[in-house]
N, C-alpha and C positions, 0 to 999 in steps of 0.2 A: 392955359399957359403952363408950360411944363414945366417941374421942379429943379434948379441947376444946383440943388445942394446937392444932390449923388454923382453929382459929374466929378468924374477923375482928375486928380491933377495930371496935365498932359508931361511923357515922360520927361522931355526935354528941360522941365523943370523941377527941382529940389526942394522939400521942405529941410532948412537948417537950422540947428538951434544952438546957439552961444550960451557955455557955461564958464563959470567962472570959482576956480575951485580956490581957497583960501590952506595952505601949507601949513602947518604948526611950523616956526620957524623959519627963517630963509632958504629958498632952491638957491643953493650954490652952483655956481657957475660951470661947475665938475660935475654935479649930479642933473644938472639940465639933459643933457644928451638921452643920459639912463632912462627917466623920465618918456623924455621924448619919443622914446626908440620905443617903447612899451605900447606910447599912445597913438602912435600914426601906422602902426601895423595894427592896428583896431580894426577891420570891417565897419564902414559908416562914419570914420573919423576925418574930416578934412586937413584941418587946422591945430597944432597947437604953439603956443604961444607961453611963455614968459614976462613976469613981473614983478619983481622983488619978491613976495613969500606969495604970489600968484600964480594961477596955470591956468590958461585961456584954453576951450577947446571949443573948438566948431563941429556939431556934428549932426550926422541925420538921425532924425530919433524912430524911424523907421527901422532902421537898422541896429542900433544900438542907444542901451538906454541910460540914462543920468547914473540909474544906480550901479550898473554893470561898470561904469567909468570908476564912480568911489570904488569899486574893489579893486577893479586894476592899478588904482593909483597906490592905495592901503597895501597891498599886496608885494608893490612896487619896493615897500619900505618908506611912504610917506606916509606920516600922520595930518589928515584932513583938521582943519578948523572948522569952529562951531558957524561961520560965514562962509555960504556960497549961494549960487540961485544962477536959474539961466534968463536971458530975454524972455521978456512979454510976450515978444512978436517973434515968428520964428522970420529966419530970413531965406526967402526966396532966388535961388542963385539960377539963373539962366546957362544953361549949358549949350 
């Protein structure tokens, strides 16, 4: 019986992973955009998202990694909270 753990995820399919980065402070409504504009010209980023002193981003971690994200945001002029963490389970997007 052959081993199907070295089997490729076929391309068609995505591993994604939901993080959830915690702001010192409120993202103001003004500074969302900024933000925003930083993180969806990311290579590997799908998604981001908003939520009171929240930043949602969905991303492939093939391509870009959790920590490369905190600098872009740090770097962006946001100070991170000592709260963040992504999904258990990455999520599987069907292309």
């Amino acid at each position: 019986m052959a081993d199907d753990s070295s089997a490729s995820i076929p391309p068609e399919l995505t591993v994604l992973m939901d993080l959830e980065v915690t702001i010192k402070g409120t993202v103001a409504a003004t500074d969302q955009p900024r933000l925003q504009n930083v993180l969806e010209h990311v290579p590997g980023v799908e998604s981001v998202s908003f939520s009171e002193d929240k930043v949602g981003i969905r991303y492939c971690p093939e391509t870009v990694t959790r920590h490369r994200l905190h600098e872009l945001i740090t770097a962006a002029g946001f100070a991170i909270g000592n709260e963040d963490g992504a999904s258990p389970t990455p999520t599987m997007d069907s292309r």
